[in-house]
VEXMAR-755620 format. One line per 4 residues: number of its first residue (from 1); their letters; for each residue x, y, z of C-alpha. Coordinates in pm, whole numbers, plus 50000, padded with zeros to 5 digits. Each point is the difference from the previous one (the first is absolute). Example, Ala and Ser with C-alpha at 12.3 -4.5 7.8 and 13.67 -1.06 7.14 Angstrom:
BEGIN
1 = as = 51230,49550,50780 ~ 50137,50344,49934;
END
This chain:
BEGIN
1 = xxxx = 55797,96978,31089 ~ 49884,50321,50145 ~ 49778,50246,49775 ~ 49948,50402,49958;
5 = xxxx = 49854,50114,50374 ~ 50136,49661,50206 ~ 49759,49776,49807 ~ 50129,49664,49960;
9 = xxxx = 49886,49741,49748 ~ 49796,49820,50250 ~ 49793,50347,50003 ~ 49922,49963,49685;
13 = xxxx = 49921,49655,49940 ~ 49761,49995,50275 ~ 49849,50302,49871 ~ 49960,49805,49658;
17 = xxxx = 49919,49643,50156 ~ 49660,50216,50212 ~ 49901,50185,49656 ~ 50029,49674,49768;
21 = xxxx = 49857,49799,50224 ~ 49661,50237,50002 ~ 50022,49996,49620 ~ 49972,49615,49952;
25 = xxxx = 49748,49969,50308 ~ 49734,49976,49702 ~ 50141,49798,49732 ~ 50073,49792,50348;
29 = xxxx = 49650,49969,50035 ~ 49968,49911,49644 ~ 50236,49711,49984 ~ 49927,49829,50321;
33 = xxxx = 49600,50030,49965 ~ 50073,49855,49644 ~ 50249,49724,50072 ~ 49761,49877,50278;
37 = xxxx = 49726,49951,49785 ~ 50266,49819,49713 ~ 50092,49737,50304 ~ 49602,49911,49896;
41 = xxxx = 49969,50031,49663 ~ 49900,49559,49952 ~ 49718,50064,50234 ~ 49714,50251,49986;
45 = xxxx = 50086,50244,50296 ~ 49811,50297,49908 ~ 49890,49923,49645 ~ 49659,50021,49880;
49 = xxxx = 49880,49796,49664 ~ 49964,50136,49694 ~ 49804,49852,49713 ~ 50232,50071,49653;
53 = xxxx = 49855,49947,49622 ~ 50232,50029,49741 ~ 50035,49835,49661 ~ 50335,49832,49879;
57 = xxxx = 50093,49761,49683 ~ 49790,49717,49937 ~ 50131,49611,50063 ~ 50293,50148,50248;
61 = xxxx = 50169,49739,50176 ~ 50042,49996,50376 ~ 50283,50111,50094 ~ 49992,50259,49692;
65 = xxxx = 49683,50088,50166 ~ 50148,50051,50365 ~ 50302,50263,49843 ~ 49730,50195,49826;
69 = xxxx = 49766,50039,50276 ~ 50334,50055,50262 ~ 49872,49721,50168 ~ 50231,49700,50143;
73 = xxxx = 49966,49669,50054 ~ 49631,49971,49819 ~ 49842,49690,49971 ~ 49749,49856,49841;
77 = xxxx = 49749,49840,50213 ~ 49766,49844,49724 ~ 49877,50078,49641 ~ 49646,50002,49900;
81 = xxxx = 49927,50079,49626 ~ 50228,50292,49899 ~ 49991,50125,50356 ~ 50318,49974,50205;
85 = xxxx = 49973,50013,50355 ~ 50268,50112,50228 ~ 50041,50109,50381 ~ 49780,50337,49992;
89 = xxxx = 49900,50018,49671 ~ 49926,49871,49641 ~ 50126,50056,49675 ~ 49810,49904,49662;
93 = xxxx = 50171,49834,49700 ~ 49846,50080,49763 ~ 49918,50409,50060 ~ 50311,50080,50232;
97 = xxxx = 49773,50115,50277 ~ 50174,49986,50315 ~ 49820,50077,50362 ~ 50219,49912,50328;
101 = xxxx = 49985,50123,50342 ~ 50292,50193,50128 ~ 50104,50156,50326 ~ 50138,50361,50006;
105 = xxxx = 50136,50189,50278 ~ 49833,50334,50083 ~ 50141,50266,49775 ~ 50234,50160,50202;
109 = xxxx = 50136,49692,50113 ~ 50094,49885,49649 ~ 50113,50381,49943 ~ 50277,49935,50332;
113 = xxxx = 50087,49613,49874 ~ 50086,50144,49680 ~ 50217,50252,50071 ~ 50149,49724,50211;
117 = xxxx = 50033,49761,49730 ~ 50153,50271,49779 ~ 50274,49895,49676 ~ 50234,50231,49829;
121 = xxxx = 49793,50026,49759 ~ 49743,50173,50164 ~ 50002,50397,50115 ~ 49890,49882,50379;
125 = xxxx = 50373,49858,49993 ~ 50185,50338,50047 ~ 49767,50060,50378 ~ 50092,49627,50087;
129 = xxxx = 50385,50066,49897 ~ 50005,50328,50223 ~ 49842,49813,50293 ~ 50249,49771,49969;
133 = xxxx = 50278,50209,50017 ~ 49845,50179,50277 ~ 49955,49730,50203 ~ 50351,49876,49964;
137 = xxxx = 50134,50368,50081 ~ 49777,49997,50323 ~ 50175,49618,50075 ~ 50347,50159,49938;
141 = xxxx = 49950,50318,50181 ~ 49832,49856,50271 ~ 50400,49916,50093 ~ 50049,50394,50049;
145 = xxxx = 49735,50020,50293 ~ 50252,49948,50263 ~ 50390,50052,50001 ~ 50197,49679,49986;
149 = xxxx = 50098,49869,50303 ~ 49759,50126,50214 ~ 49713,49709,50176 ~ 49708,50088,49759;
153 = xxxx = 50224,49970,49663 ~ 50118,49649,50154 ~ 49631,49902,50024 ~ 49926,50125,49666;
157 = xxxx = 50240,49829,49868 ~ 49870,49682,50196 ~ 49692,50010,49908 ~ 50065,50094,49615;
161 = xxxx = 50162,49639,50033 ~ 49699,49868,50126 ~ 49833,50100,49719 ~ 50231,49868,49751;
165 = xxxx = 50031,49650,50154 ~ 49625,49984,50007 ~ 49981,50105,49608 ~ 50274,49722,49929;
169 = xxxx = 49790,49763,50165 ~ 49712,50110,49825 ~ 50172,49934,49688 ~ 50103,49640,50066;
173 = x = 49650,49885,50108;
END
């Protein structure tokens, strides 16, 4: 398909592969520093405690206790009195007091994880959409970096099935 002034298509999708690809170089960044630090979210790689206070209903159960405090699989480890006492904290029966340790990421790590962890219902969902579509326009137009037939297209297209054989596998482990 040749263009105004002997440009072809391949012109132009390189052009636009080089430019998009600078544009996502930071929400790159973003993603990959964030899912990183998600492959150790059960452990505490880079956390630092944080004492929290709050005050909830009275006589909670357990588990009722655990969904209001966003906390899973709590515990108790013994009872003494009215006091409850659970891995990192306590929580009082009778006046609702609650006081637990919990381990937080540095702020701008939790700032990157959640823009990772983004849901349509959230406004962060429109950058992660665009990303998306980015990065699969870079994947498809990658194919327009050499003309077909030639050795480097062959390779590209070898390698691309690398790549896809590898996320198969992936998926079946």
């Amino acid at each position: 398909m040749e263009q105004k002034e002997g440009k072809t298509i391949y012109h132009y999708m390189r052009l636009l592969h080089r430019d998009i690809g600078y544009i996502v170089i930071g929400l790159t960044l973003i993603f990959s520093i964030s899912g990183i630090v998600l492959i150790y979210r059960d452990t505490s790689f880079l956390k630092t405690e944080k004492l929290v206070e709050k005050t909830v209903s009275p006589n909670m159960e357990v588990s009722e206790l655990g969904k209001v405090l966003h906390l899973r699989d709590i515990k108790i480890q013994k009872e003494e009195g009215e006091i409850v006492y659970f891995h990192n904290g306590t929580y009082n029966k009778a006046t609702g007091e609650v006081k637990y340790l919990s381990e937080e990421l540095p702020m701008v790590l939790n700032k990157f994880i959640n823009v990772h962890k983004s849901s349509s219902r959230n406004v962060l969902h429109w950058f992660t959409l665009i990303y998306g579509v980015l990065l699969l326009f870079l994947t498809v137009s990658s194919f327009w970096m050499y003309k077909p037939k030639t050795k480097m297209f062959i390779r590209s297209i070898y390698f691309a099935g690398i790549g896809i054989v590898i996320a198969f596998i992936i998926l079946l482990l």
